[in-house]
C-alpha positions as CSV (number, residue, x, y, z in Angstrom):
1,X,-133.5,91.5,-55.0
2,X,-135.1,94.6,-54.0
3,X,-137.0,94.7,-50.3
4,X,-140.7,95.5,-51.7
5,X,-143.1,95.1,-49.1
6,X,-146.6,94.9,-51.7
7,X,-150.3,94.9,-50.4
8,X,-152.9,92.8,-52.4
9,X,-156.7,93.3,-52.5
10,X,-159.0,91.4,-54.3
11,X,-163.0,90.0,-54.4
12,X,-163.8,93.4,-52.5
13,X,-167.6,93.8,-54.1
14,X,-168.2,96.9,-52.5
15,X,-167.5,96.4,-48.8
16,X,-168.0,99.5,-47.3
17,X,-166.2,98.3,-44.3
18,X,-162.7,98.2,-45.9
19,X,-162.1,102.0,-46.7
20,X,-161.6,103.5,-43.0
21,X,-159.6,100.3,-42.3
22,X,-157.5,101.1,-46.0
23,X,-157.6,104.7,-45.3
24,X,-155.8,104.0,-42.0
25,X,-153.0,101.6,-43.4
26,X,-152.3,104.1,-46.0
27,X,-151.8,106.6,-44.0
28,X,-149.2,105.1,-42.3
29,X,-147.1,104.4,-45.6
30,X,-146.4,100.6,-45.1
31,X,-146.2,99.3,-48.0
32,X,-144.5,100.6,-51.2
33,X,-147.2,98.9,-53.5
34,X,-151.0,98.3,-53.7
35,X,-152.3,96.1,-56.1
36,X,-156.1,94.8,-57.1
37,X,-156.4,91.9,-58.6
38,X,-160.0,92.1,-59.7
39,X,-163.9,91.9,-58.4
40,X,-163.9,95.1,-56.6
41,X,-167.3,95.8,-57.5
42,X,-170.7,94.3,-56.6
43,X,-172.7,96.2,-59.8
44,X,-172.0,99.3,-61.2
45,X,-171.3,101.0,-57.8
46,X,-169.0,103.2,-59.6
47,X,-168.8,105.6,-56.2
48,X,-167.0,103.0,-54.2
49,X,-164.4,102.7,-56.5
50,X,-164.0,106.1,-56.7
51,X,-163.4,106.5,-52.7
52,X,-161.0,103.2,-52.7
53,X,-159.2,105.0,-55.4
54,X,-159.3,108.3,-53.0
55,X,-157.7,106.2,-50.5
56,X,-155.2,104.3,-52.3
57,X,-151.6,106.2,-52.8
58,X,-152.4,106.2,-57.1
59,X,-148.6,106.6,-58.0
60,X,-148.0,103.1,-56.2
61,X,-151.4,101.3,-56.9
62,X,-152.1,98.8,-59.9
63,X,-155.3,97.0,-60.8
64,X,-157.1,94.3,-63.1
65,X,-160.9,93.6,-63.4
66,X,-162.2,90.7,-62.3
67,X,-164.5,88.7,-64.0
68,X,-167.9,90.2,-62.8
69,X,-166.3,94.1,-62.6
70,X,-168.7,96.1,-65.2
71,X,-166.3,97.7,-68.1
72,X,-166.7,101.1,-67.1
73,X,-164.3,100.2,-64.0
74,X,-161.5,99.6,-66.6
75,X,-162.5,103.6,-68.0
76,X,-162.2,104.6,-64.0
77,X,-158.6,103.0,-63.5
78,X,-157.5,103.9,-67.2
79,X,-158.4,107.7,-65.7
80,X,-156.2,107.5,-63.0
81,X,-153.6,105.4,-64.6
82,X,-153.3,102.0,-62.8
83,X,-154.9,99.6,-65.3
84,X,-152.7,97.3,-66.5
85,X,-154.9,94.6,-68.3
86,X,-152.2,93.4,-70.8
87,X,-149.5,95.9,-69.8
88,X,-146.0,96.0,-68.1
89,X,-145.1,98.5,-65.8
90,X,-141.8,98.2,-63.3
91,X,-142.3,97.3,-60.0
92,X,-139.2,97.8,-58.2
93,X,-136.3,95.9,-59.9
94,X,-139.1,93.7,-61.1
95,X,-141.7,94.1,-64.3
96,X,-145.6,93.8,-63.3
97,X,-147.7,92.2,-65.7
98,X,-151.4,92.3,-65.3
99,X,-154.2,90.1,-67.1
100,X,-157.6,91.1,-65.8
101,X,-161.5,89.0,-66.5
102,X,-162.2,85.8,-67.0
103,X,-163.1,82.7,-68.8
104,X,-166.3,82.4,-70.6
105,X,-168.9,80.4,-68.2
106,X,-172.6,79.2,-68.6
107,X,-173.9,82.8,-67.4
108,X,-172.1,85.1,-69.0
109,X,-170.7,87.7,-66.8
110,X,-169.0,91.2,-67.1
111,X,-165.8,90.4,-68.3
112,X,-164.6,87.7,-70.1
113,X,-161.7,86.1,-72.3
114,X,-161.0,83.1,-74.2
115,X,-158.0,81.1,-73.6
116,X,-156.9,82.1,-76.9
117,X,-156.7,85.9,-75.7
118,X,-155.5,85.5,-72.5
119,X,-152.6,83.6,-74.2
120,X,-152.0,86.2,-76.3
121,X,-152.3,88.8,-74.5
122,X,-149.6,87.5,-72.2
123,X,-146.9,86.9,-74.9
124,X,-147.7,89.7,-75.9
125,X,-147.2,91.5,-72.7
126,X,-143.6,89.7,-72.6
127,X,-143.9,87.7,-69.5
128,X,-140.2,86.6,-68.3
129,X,-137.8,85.4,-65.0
130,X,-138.5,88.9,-64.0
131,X,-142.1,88.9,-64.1
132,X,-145.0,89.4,-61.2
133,X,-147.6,88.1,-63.0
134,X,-151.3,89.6,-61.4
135,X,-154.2,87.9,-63.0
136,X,-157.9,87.6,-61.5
137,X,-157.9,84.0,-62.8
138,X,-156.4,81.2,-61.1
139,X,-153.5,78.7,-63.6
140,X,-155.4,75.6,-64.4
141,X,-154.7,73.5,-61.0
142,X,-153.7,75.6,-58.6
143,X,-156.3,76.8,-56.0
144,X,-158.9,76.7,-58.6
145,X,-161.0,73.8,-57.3
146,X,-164.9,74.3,-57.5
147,X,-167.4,71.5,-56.6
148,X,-164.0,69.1,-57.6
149,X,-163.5,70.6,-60.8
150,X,-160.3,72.5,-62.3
151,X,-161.3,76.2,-63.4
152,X,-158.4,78.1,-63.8
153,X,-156.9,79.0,-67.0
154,X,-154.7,77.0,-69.2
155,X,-153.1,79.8,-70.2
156,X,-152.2,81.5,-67.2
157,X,-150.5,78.0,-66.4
158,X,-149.0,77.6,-70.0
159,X,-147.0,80.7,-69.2
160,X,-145.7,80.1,-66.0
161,X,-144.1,76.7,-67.1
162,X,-142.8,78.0,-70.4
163,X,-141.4,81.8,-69.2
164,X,-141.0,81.1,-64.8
165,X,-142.0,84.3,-63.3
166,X,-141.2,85.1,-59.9
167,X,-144.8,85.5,-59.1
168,X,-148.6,84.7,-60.2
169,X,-150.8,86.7,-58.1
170,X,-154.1,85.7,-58.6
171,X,-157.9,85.9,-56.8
172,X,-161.5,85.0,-58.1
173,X,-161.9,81.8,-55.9
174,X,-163.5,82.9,-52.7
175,X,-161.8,82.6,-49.4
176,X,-158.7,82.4,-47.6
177,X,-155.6,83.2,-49.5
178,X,-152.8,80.8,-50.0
179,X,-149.3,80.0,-51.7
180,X,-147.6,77.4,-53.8
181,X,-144.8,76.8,-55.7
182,X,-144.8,75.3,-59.3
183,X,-141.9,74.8,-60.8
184,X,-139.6,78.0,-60.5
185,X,-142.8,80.4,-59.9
186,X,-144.4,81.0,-56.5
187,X,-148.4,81.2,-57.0
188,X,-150.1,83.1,-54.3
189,X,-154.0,83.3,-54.4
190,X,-155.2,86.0,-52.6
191,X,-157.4,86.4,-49.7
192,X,-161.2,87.9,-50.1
193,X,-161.3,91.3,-49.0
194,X,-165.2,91.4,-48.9
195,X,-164.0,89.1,-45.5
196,X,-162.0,92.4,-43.9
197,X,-158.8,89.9,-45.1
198,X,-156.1,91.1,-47.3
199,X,-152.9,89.5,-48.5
200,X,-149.3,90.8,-47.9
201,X,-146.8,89.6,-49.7
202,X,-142.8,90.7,-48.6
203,X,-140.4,90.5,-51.6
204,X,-136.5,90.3,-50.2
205,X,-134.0,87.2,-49.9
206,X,-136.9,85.1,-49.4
207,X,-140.3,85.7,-50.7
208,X,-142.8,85.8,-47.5
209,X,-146.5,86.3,-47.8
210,X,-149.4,86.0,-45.3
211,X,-153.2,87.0,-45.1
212,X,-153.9,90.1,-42.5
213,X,-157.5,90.5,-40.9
214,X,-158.0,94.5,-41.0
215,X,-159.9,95.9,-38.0
């Protein structure tokens, strides 16, 4: 395995006070990937995605949407090429799946996808042993727990039983980050950035991952 040293952002809705702390940590070149996984908008404040996206070093920076990020965002990323809803892209020796949205609920919101499409989408993608899988949504039972109920996705958590990725990086549920393994696949829910917390995650002979308060 590859020493990849990975930075994970997600549930940013527009906090202004992130980008001098992101501008600073990329200046310094520590980390060999940056990757959204979704919510990084609080309405269509299309500007702030702009200056993350001024901020972040674009050849080494991926994203998904998240479940309340308006469409346009997806035109925004697709612009600079780092949108990879449904797309594999290589990610040191590893391939980097993303599967943005989420699932229908009683108010709709900005993005949404049945089960049926997420499913597809992700054998469609060719999720594998060699995956990092970055979703916005949760698997169905793991860190997904709202007022006691399960809300993840059934798909997410069909595919990591039946194809074992190395990863499933995942955000929407608000608060600190986490990890956990199931099965063969190590699923790390990521801290909310709108909190000045961000999740990095160290990929060599061990996988190591812990949430970092930016100041």
């Amino acid at each position: 395995m590859c020493f990849l040293k990975i930075l994970v952002l997600s549930n940013l809705f527009s906090e202004e006070g992130l980008l001098d702390r992101l501008r600073v940590i990329s200046s310094r070149d520590s980390y060999d990937y940056y990757l959204i996984a979704g919510d990084l908008l609080r309405g269509p404040h299309f500007e702030y995605a702009e200056e993350l996206l001024n901020v972040l070093p674009l050849a080494n920076t991926f994203a998904v949407l998240g479940n309340n990020d308006p469409p346009e965002l997806a035109e925004i990323y697709d612009r600079h090429g780092i949108y990879i809803h449904g797309k594999k892209r290589k990610l040191g020796d590893w391939n980097l799946i993303g599967l943005g949205g989420g699932l229908p609920s009683p108010q709709p919101e900005a993005f949404e996808l049945s089960e049926e499409e997420m499913s597809a989408l992700l054998e469609s993608a060719g999720v594998d042993e060699f995956t990092i899988l970055l979703t916005h949504y949760p698997p169905y039972g793991i860190f997904d727990t709202v007022s006691g109920i399960n809300i993840g996705s059934k798909s997410i958590r069909a595919a990591i039983d039946k194809h074992k990725p190395l990863l499933n990086i995942c955000g929407h549920i608000k608060g600190e980050g986490g990890k956990q393994i199931v099965g063969d696949t190590m699923v790390v829910k990521v801290a909310s950035a709108y909190t000045l917390h961000v999740t990095e995650i160290n990929l060599e002979n061990k996988i190591g991952v812990r949430d970092i308060l930016i100041r």
